[in-house]
Wavefront OBJ file of the C-alpha trace (Angstrom):
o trace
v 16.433 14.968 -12.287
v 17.828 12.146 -9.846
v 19.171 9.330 -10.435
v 18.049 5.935 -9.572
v 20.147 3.407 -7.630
v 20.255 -0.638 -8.984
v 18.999 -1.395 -5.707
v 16.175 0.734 -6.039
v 14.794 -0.292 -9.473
v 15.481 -4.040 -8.274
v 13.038 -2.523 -5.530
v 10.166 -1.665 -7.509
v 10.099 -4.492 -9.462
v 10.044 -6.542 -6.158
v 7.514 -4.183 -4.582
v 5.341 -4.574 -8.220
v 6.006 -8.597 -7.997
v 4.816 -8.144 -4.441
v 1.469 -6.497 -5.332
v 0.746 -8.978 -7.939
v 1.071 -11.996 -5.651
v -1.316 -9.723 -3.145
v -4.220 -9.586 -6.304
v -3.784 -12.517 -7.439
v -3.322 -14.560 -3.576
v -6.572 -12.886 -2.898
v -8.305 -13.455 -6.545
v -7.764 -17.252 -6.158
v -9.688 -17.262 -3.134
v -6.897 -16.198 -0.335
v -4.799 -18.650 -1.473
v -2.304 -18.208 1.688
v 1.336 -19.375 0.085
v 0.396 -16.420 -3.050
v -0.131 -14.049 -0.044
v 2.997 -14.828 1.607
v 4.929 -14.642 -1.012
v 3.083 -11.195 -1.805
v 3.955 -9.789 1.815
v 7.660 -10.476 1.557
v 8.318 -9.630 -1.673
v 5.897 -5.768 -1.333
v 8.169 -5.287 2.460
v 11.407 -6.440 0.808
v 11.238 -4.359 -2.274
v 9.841 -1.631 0.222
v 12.842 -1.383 1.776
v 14.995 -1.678 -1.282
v 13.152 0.960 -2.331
v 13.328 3.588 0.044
v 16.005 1.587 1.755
v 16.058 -0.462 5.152
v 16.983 2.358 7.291
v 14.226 4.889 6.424
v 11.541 1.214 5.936
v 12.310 0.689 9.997
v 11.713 4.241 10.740
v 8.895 4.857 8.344
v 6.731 1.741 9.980
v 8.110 2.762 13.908
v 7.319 6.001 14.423
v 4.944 6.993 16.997
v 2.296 8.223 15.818
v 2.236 5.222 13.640
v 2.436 2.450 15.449
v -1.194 1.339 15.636
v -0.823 1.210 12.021
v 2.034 -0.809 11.605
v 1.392 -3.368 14.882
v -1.549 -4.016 12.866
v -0.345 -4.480 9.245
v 3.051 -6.466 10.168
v 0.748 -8.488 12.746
v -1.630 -9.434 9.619
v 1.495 -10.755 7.707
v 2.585 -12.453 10.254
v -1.478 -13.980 10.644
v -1.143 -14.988 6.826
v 2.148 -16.413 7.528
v 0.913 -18.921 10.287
v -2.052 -19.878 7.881
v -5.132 -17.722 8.827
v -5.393 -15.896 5.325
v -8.635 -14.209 5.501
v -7.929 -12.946 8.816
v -4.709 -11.996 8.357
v -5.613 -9.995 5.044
v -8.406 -8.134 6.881
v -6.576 -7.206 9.790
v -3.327 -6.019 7.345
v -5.533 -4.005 5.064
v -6.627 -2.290 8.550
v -3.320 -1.422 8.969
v -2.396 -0.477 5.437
v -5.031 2.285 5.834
v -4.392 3.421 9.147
v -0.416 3.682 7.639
v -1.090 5.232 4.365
v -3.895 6.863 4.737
v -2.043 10.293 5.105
v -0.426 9.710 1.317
v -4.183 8.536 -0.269
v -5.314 12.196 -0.666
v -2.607 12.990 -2.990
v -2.883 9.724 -4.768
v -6.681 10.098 -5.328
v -5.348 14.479 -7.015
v -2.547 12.155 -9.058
v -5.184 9.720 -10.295
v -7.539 12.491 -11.468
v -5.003 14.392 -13.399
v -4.287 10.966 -15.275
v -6.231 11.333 -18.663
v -8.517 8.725 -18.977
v -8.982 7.473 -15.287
v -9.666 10.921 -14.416
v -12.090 11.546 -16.328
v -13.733 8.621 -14.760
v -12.684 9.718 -11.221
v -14.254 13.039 -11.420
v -17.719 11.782 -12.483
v -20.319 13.128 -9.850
v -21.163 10.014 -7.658
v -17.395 8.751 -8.210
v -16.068 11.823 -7.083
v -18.221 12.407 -3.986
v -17.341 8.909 -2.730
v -13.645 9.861 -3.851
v -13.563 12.949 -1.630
v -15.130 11.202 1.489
v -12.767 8.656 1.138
v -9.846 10.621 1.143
v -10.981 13.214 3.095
v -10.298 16.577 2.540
v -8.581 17.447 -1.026
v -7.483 20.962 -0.218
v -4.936 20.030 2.244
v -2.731 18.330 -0.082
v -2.314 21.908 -2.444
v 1.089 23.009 -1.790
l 1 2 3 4 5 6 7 8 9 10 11 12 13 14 15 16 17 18 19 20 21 22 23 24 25 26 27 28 29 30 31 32 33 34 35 36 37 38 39 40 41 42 43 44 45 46 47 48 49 50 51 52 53 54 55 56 57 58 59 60 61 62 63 64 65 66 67 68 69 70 71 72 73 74 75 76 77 78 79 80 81 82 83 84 85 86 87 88 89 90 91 92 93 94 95 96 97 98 99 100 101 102 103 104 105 106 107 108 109 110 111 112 113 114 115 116 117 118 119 120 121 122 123 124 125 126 127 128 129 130 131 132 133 134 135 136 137 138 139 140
């Protein structure tokens, strides 16, 4: 096993904090101060996370960049006070970012008991695979 830094657990529970602004910014009718505080608390325990070196090389990389013009630009949107927007044009970006990793997140979530039992239902499934595209190159 390894071991996990202070800094990182301090991470994911900024990075969890984070997400729950996010639902709950955008359940309250894009409330725009609940999604700012969401945005800076998901990058900042991001980077404590996986730390600030690897963050600023994980969201510049080439082949990325679309991706990440677009999500930081949405922050920056619900920053100014444009929450809707902003949120649209970030989750745009979140997708185009991540959507590499959402393969093996949608083979996680069906191995987890009672969600995947759920998950592999027929229609769930088949909109499951053509969201995440193809499931067979994510087998090691």
């Amino acid at each position: 096993m390894f071991e996990i830094s202070d800094t990182q657990k301090i991470g994911v529970g900024l990075a969890g904090f984070g997400m729950f602004f996010l639902f709950l910014g955008v359940l309250l009718l894009f409330d725009k101060g609940l999604l700012a505080i969401g945005n800076l608390l998901f990058i900042s325990g991001l980077g404590c996370v996986i730390g600030p070196k690897r963050t600023f090389s994980f969201f510049f990389q080439k082949h990325k960049l679309k991706g990440s013009l677009a999500f930081l630009g949405g922050i920056v949107i619900v920053l100014i006070g444009w929450p809707i927007v902003g949120m649209i044009i970030e989750t745009y970006g979140f997708v185009i970012l991540f959507s590499g990793f959402l393969p093996v997140a949608v083979n996680f979530l069906r191995r987890v008991p009672i969600l995947g039992t759920f998950l592999n239902m027929p229609g769930v499934s088949k909109i499951l695979d053509m969201i995440a595209g193809d499931s067979n190159r994510t087998t090691v």
